[in-house]
C-alpha positions as CSV (number, residue, x, y, z in Angstrom):
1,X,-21.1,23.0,54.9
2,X,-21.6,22.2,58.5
3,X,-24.9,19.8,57.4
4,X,-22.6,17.3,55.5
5,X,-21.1,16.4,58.4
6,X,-25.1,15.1,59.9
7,X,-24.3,11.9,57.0
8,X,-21.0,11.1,58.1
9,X,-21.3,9.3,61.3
10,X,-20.4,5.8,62.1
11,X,-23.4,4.2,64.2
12,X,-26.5,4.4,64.2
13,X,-28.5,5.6,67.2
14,X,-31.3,2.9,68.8
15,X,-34.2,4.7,67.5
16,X,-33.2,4.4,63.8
17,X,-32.6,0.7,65.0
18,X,-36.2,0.7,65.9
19,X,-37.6,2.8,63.0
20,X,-36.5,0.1,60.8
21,X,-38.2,-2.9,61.8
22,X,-41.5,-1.1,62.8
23,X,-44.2,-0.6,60.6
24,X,-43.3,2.1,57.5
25,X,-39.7,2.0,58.8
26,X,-38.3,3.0,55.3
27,X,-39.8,6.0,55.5
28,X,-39.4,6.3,59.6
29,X,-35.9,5.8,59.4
30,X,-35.2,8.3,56.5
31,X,-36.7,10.8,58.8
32,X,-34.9,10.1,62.1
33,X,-31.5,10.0,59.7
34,X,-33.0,13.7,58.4
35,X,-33.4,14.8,62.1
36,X,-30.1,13.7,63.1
37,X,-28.1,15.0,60.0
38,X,-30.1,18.7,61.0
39,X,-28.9,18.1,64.7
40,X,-25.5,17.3,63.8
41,X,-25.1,20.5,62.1
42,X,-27.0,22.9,64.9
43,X,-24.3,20.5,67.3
44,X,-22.1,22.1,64.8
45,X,-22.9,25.5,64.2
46,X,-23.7,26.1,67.9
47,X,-20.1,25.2,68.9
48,X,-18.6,27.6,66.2
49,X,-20.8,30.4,67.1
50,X,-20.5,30.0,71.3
51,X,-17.4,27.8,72.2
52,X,-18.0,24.4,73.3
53,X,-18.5,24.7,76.7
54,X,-22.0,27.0,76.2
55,X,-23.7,24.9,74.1
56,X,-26.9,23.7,75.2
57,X,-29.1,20.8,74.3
58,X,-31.4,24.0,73.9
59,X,-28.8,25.7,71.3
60,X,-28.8,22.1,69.2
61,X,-32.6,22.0,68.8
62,X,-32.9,25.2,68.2
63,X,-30.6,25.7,65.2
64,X,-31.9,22.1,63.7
65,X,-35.1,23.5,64.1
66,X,-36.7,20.1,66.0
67,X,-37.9,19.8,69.4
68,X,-35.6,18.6,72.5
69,X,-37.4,15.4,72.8
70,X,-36.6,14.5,69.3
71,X,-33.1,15.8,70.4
72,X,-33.4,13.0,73.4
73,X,-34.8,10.3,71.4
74,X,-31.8,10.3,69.0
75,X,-28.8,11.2,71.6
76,X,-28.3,10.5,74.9
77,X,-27.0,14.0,76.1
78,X,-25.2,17.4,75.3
79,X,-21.9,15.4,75.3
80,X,-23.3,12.5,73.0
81,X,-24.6,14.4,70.3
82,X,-21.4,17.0,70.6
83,X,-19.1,13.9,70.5
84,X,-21.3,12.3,67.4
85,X,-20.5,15.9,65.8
86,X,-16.9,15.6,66.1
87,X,-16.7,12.1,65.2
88,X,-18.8,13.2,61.6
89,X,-15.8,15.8,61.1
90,X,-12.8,12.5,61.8
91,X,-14.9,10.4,59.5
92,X,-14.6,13.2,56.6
93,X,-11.0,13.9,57.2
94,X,-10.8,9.5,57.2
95,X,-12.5,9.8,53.7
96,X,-10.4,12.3,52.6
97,X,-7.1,10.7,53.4
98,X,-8.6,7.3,51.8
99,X,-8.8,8.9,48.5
100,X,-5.5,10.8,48.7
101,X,-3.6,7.0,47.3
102,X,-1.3,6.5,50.5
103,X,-0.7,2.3,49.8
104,X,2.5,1.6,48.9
105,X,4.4,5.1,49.5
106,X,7.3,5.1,51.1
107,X,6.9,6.2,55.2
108,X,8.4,9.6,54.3
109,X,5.7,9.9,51.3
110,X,2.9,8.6,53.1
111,X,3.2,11.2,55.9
112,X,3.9,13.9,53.6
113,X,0.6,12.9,51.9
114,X,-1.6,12.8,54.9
115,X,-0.6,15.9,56.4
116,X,-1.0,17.7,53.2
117,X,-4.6,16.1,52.9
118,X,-5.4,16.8,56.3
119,X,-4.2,20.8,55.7
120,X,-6.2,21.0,53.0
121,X,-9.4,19.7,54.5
122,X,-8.6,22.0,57.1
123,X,-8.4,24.9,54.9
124,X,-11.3,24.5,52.8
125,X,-13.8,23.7,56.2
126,X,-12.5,26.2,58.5
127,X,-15.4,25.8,60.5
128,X,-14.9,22.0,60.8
129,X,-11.3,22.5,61.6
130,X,-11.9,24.9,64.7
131,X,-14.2,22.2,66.1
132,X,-11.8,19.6,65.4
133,X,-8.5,21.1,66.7
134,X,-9.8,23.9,68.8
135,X,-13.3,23.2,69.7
136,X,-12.3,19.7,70.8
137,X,-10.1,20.5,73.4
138,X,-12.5,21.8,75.2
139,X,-15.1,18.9,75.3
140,X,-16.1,17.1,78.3
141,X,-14.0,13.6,79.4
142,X,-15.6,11.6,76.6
143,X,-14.4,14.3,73.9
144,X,-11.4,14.2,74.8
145,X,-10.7,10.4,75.0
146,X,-11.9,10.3,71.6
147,X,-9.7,13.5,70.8
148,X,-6.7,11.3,72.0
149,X,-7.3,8.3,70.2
150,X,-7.3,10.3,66.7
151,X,-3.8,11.3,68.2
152,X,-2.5,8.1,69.0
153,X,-3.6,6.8,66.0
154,X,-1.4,9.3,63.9
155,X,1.5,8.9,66.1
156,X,1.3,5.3,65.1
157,X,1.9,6.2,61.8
158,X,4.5,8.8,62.7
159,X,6.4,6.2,64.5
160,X,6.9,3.9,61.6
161,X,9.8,6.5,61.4
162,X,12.1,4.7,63.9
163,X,12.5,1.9,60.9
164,X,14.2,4.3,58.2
165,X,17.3,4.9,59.4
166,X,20.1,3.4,62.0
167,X,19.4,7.4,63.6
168,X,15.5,6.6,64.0
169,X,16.3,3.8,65.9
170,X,17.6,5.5,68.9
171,X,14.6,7.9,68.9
172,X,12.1,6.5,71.7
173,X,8.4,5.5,71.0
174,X,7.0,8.3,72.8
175,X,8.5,10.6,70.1
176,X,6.1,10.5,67.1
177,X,3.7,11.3,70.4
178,X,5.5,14.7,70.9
179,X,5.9,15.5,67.0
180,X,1.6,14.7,66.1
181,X,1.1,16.7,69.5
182,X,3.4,20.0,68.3
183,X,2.2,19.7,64.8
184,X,-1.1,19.8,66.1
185,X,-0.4,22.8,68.5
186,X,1.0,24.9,65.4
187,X,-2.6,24.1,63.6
188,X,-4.2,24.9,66.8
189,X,-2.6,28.2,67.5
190,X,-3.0,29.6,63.6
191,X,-7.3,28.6,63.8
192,X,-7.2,30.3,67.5
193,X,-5.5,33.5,65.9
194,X,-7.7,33.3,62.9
195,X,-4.5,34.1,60.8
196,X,-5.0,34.7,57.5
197,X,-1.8,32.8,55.9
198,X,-3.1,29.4,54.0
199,X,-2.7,26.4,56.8
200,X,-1.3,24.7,53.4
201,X,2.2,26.7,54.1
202,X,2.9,24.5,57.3
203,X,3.3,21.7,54.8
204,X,7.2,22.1,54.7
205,X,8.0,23.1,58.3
206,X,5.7,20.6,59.3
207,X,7.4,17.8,57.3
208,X,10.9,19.5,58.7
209,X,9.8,18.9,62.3
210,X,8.7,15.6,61.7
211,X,11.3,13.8,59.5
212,X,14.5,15.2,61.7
213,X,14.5,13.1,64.7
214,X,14.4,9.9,62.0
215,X,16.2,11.2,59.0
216,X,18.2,13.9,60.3
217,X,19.1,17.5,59.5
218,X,19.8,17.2,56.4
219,X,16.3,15.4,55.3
220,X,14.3,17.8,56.9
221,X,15.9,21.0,55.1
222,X,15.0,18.9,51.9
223,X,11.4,18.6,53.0
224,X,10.8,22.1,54.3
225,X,12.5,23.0,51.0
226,X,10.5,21.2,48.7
227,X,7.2,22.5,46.8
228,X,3.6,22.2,48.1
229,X,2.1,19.0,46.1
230,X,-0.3,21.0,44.2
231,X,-0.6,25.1,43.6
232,X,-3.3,26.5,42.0
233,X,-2.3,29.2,39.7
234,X,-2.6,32.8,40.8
235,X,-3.0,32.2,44.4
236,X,-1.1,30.1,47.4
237,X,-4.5,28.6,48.0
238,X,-5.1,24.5,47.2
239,X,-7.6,23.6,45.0
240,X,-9.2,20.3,44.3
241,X,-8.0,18.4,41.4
242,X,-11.2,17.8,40.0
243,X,-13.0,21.1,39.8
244,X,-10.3,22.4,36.8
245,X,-11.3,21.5,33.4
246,X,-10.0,20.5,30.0
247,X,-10.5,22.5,26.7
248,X,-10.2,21.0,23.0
249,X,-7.1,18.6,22.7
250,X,-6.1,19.2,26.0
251,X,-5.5,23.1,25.7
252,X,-6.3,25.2,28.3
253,X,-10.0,26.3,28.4
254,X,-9.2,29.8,29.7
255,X,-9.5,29.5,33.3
256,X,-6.7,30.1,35.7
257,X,-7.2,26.3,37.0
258,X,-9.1,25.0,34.3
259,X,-6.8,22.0,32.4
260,X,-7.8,19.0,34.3
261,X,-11.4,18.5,35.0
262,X,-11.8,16.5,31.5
263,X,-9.5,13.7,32.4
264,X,-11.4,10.6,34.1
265,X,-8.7,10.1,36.8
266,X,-8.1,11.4,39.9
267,X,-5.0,13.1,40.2
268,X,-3.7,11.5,43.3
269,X,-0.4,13.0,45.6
270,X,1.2,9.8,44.8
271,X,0.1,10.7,40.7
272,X,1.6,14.1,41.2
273,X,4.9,12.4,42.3
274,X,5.2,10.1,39.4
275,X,4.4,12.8,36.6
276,X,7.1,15.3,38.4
277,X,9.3,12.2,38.5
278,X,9.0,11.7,34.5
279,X,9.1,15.6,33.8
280,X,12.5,15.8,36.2
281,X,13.7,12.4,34.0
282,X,12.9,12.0,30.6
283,X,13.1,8.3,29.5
284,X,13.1,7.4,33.0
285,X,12.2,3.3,33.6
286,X,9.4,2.3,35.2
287,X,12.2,0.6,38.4
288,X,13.7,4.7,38.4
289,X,10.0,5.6,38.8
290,X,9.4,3.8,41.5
291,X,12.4,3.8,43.7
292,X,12.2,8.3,42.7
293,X,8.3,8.2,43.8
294,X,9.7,5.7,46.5
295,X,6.6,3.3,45.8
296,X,7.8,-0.2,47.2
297,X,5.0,-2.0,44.9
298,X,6.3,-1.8,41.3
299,X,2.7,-3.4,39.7
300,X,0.9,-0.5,41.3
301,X,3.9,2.0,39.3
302,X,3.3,-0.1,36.0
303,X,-0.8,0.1,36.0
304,X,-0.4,3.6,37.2
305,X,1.7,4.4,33.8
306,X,-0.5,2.1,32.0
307,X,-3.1,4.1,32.9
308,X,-1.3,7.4,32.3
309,X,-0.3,6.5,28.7
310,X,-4.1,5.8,27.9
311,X,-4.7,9.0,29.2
312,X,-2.5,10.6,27.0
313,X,-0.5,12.3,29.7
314,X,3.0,10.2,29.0
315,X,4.4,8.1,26.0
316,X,7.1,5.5,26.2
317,X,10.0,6.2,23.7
318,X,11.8,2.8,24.8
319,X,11.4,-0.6,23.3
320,X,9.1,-1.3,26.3
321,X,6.5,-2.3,23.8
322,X,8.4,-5.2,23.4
323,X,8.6,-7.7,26.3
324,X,11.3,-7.7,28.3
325,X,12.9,-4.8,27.3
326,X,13.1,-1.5,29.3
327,X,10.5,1.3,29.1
328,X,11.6,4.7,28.8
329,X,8.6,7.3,29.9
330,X,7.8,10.9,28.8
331,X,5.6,13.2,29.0
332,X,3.4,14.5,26.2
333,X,2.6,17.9,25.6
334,X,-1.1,17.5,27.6
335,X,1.5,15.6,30.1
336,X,3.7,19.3,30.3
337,X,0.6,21.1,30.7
338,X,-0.5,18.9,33.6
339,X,2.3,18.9,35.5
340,X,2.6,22.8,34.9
341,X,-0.1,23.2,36.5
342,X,0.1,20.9,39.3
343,X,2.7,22.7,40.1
344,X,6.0,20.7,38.9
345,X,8.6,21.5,36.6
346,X,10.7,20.1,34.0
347,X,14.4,19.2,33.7
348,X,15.1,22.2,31.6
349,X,12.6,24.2,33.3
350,X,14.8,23.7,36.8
351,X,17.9,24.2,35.5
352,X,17.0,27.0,33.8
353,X,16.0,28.7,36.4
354,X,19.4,28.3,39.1
């Protein structure tokens, strides 16, 4: 696990620089890359297994199985190579939270999103988690600048909450600092404990904590109320969209999570939303959709239906077909299944069950 991290960084250190434009640097550079990848991990493996503040250049070289002045040609200290380590580990979680489909969510949606993306990362790479949360804290002064920027830059994005309501307007800047900074000491305290409990579950406190000083009260009961995104069935751990699979005409091929790996989309938060939206609302517009979803852009809600109906996962039963008049969006019966199990629930289904 801890090797994918070596692939992940943003520069590029001087000697691959040099590698390159030397004689055979194709092949010299694909090699200094291999070292630093196999460094990267040791970097990584050596702070889970001592702490951070025992590590030695010695530790690194050793695990990655090269020699200290390889370690020297390719990082300028400890600290560099440590700090390149962590920065690998923000670069995933980056990735991670580029594929989860944030643009045009709503602010309320969009944080929603990213924390549950970032719990899940969390979740699946424990080890990359400790380092990244607990690990870091105890870097030297370059660690933890860095360690502050990722901060700030979330509290940036938590502070877009001042602009929902006439009540986030009275809350000062340096609030979203104190919500990002008490989120993060919840995450911190469960990896220090090494509890058990799925980090996923914070989702709704979480989401409680944050939303109240904007929305109010009431708004963060409904969030720390509401259902994780996605449940695999049978257990309170996530699972990744993509590893579930599709059997004949969209039955279930048998597995406990096994209905969605044959359809060629990725299943999004933001596609969750919409498919809950249309199982909640059948014959529900593509406007309801949106403003439900809270999606501000309504040509990224009428591609994402498109897109949908091709699939076969809803059906328009409205005179949509015919421009200018209104759609009115189902789902089919692979639809139900989806949304099943990604952990929604129909109309009947909800009421049903008061």
């Amino acid at each position: 696990m801890a090797s994918r991290a070596g692939v992940r960084t943003r520069g590029r250190s001087a000697a691959v620089a040099r590698a390159r434009g030397s004689r055979g640097g194709a092949s010299r550079a694909r090699v200094v890359e291999i070292q630093r990848s196999r460094l990267l991990a040791g970097a990584l493996g050596a702070i889970e297994e001592l702490g951070y503040p025992r590590v030695t250049v010695a530790h690194i070289a050793s695990r990655a199985r090269v020699s200290r002045r390889t370690f020297y040609e390719l990082f300028d200290d400890r600290e560099d190579c440590l700090l390149a380590a962590l920065e690998s580990v923000v670069e995933m979680i980056r990735d991670e939270l580029a594929r989860a489909g944030l643009d045009g969510l709503s602010w309320r949606e969009r944080v929603r999103s990213g924390l549950w993306t970032i719990l899940v990362f969390f979740e699946r790479e424990p080890v990359l988690a400790r380092v990244c949360v607990v690990q870091a804290l105890r870097g030297g002064p370059r660690v933890l600048e860095r360690r502050e920027q990722v901060l700030m830059e979330l509290a940036r994005t938590v502070d877009e909450g001042r602009c929902e309501s006439a009540r986030g307007v009275e809350c000062p800047a340096v609030t979203a600092e104190g919500l990002v900074g008490a989120a993060f000491a919840v995450v911190y305290g469960r990896l220090l404990r090494g509890e058990h409990e799925p980090l996923t579950g914070l989702l709704g406190e979480l989401m409680g904590l944050i939303v109240l000083p904007y929305l109010g009260p009431a708004a963060a009961r409904r969030d720390r109320a509401r259902p994780l995104p996605i449940l695999a069935l049978g257990t309170t751990a996530p699972r990744a969209v993509s590893s579930v699979a599709v059997g004949e005409n969209g039955s279930d091929g048998g597995g406990a999570g096994d209905l969605l790996a044959g359809i060629p989309m990725r299943l999004t938060y933001r596609t969750t939303l919409v498919l809950e939206v249309i199982a909640q609302r059948p014959g529900v517009s593509n406007r309801m959709v949106a403003d439900l979803a809270e999606i501000s852009d309504q040509g990224q809600v009428s591609k994402l239906l498109s897109r949908l109906q091709r699939l076969g996962l809803v059906e328009n039963t409205g005179p949509g077909h015919v421009k200018g008049e209104p759609n009115a969006w189902t789902l089919t019966a692979l639809g139900r299944q989806v949304a099943q199990r990604l952990g929604t629930h129909t109309r009947d289904e909800r009421e049903a069950a008061r």
